[in-house]
C-alpha positions as CSV (number, residue, x, y, z in Angstrom):
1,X,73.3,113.0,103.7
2,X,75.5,114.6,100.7
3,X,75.5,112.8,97.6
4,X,75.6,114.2,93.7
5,X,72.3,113.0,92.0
6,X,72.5,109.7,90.1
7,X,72.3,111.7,86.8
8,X,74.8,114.0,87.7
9,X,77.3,110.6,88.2
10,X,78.4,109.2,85.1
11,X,79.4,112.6,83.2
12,X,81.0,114.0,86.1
13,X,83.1,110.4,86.3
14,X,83.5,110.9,82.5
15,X,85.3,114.3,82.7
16,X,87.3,112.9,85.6
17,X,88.4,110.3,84.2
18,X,89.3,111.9,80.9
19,X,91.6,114.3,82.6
20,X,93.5,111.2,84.5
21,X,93.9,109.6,81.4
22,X,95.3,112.5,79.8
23,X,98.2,112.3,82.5
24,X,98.4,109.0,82.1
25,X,99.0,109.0,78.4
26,X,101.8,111.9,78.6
27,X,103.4,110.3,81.6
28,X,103.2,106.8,79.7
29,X,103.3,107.8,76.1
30,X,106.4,106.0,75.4
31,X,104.5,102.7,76.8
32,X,101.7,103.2,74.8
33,X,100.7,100.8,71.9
34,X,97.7,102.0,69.4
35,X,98.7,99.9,67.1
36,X,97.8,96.6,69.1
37,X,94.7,98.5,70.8
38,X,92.5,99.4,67.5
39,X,90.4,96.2,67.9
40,X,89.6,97.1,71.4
41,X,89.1,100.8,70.4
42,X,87.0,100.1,67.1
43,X,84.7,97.8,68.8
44,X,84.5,100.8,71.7
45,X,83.6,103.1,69.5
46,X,80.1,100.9,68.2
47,X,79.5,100.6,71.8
48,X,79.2,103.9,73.4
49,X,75.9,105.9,71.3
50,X,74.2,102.9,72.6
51,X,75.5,103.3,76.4
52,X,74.7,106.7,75.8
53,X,70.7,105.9,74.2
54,X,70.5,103.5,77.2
55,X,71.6,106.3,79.5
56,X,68.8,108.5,78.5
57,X,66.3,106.2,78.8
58,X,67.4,104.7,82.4
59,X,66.0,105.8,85.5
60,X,68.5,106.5,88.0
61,X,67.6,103.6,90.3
62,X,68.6,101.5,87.5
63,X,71.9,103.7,86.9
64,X,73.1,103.2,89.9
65,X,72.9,99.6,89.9
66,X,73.9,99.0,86.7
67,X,77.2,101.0,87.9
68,X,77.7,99.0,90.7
69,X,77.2,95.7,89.4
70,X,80.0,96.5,86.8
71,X,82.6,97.3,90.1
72,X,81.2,94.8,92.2
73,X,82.0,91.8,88.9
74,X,85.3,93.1,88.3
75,X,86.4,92.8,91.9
76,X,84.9,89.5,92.3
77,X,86.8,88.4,88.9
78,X,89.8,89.8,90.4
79,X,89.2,88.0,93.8
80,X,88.0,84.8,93.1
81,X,89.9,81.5,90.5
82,X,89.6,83.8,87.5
83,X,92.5,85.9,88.4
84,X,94.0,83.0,87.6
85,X,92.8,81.5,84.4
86,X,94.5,81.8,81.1
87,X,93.4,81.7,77.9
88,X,95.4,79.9,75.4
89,X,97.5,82.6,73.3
90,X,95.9,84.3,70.2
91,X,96.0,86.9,68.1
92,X,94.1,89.9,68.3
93,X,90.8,89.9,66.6
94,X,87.2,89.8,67.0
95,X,87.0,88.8,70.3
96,X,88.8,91.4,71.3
97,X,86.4,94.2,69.3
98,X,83.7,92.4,71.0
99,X,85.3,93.1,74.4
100,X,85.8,96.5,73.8
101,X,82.2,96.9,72.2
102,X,81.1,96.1,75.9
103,X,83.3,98.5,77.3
104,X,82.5,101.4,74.9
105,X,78.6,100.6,75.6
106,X,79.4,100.8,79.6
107,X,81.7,104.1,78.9
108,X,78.7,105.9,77.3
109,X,76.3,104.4,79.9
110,X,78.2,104.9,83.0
111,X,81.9,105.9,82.3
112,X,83.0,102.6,83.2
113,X,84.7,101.3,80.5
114,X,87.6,99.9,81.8
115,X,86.5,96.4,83.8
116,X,85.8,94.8,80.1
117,X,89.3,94.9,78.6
118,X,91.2,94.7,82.0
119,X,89.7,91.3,82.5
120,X,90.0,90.0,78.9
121,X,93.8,91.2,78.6
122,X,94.6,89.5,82.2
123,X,93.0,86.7,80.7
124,X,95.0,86.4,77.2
125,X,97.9,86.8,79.3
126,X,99.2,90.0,79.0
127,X,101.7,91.7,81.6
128,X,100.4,94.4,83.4
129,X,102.8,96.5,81.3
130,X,101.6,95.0,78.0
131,X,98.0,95.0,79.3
132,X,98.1,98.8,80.4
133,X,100.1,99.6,76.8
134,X,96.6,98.9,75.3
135,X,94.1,99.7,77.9
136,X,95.0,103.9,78.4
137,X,94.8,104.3,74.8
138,X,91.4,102.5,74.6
139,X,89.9,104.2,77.6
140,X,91.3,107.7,76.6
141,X,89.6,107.1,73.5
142,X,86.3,105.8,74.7
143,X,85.6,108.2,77.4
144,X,86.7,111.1,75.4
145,X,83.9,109.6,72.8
146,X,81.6,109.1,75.7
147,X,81.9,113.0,77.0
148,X,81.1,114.6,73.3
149,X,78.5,111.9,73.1
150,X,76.9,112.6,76.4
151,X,77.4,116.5,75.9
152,X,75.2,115.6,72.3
153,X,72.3,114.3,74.8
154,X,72.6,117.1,77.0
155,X,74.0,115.5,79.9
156,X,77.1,117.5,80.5
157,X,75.2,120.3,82.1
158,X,75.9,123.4,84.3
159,X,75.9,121.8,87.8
160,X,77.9,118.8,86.3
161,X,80.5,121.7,85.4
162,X,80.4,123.3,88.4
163,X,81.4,120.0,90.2
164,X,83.8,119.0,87.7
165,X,85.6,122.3,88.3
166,X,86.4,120.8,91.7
167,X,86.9,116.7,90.7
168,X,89.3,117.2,87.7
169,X,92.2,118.9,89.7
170,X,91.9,115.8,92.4
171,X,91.7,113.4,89.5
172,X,94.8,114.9,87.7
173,X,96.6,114.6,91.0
174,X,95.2,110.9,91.7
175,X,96.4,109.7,88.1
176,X,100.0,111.5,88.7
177,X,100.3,109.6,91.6
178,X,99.2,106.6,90.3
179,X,101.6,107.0,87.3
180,X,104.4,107.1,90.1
181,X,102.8,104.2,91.9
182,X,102.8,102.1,88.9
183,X,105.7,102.6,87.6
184,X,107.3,100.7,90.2
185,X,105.2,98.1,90.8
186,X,105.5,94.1,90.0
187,X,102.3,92.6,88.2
188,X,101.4,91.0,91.2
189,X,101.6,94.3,93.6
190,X,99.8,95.8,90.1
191,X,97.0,93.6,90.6
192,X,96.9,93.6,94.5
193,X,96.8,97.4,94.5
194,X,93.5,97.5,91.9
195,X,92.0,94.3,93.7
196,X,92.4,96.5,96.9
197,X,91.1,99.9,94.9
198,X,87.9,98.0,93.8
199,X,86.8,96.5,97.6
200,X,87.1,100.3,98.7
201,X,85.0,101.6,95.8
202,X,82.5,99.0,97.1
């Protein structure tokens, strides 16, 4: 078998996914809203030194199944009735912080901060468009946090480099198409297409 080591996994995803984000946010930028995303990002931004503390002190058994169980609950959210539950419509406020505390702790843990808010905003309501106009910005933001804060712990190391130096061309040209892809997609198809994305990543 060929695998990367489980420690290797979730700084190698963060400078991935870092460099897809940064497409998406030129691509996108005039879609963007940080205004209407800084209770998700200031809650993120609690979250992720502890993701990162709980990184350290996880084995790797544990790492990989933490990182799994995140995937495996956002496609069954996606799957199952709560695709289709509303909330009643609110403001943003603390919930939302709270939400993106959760993400910003899984960010620094395992670079997967995005399940969190993509739920909560699909359940407020939001288009995909509106949804998305607050979700880059977070996740730019968190996993750009979560890369200097797992380079602090010494996690970004020479091998993780090495193989970045091969990932982060493939992820640049994975978020341009997905940029293209998106851009002409209904909510529905939206939400079809990452329902379809997460069963493969199972």
């Amino acid at each position: 078998d060929f695998a990367v080591p489980a420690a290797m996994v979730p700084p190698l995803l963060v400078i991935s996914a870092v460099a897809g984000q940064v497409v998406g946010l030129i691509r996108l930028r005039g879609r963007m809203d940080w205004r209407q995303g800084h209770w998700l990002v200031s809650g993120g931004v609690i979250g992720v030194p502890l993701g990162t503390a709980a990184l350290v002190a996880a084995r790797p058994e544990a790492l990989k199944l933490a990182v799994g169980f995140v995937l495996l609950t956002y496609v069954a959210a996606q799957a199952t009735r709560l695709s289709h539950l509303r909330l009643s419509p609110r403001p943003d406020g603390w919930a939302d912080r709270l939400v993106g505390f959760v993400g910003g702790g899984l960010g620094g843990f395992g670079g997967v901060s995005g399940p969190p808010p993509l739920i909560w905003l699909h359940l407020r309501g939001l288009t995909g468009a509106e949804a998305r106009a607050r979700y880059q910005p977070f996740n730019f933001a968190i996993l750009a946090l979560a890369l200097l804060s797992m380079a602090a712990v010494g996690k970004v190391t020479g091998p993780v480099l090495v193989w970045a130096a091969l990932t982060v061309p493939l992820s640049i040209l994975a978020a341009l198409l997905g940029v293209r892809a998106y851009t002409g997609l209904s909510d529905q198809r939206f939400r079809q297409a990452v329902l379809a994305l997460g069963h493969s990543a199972r």
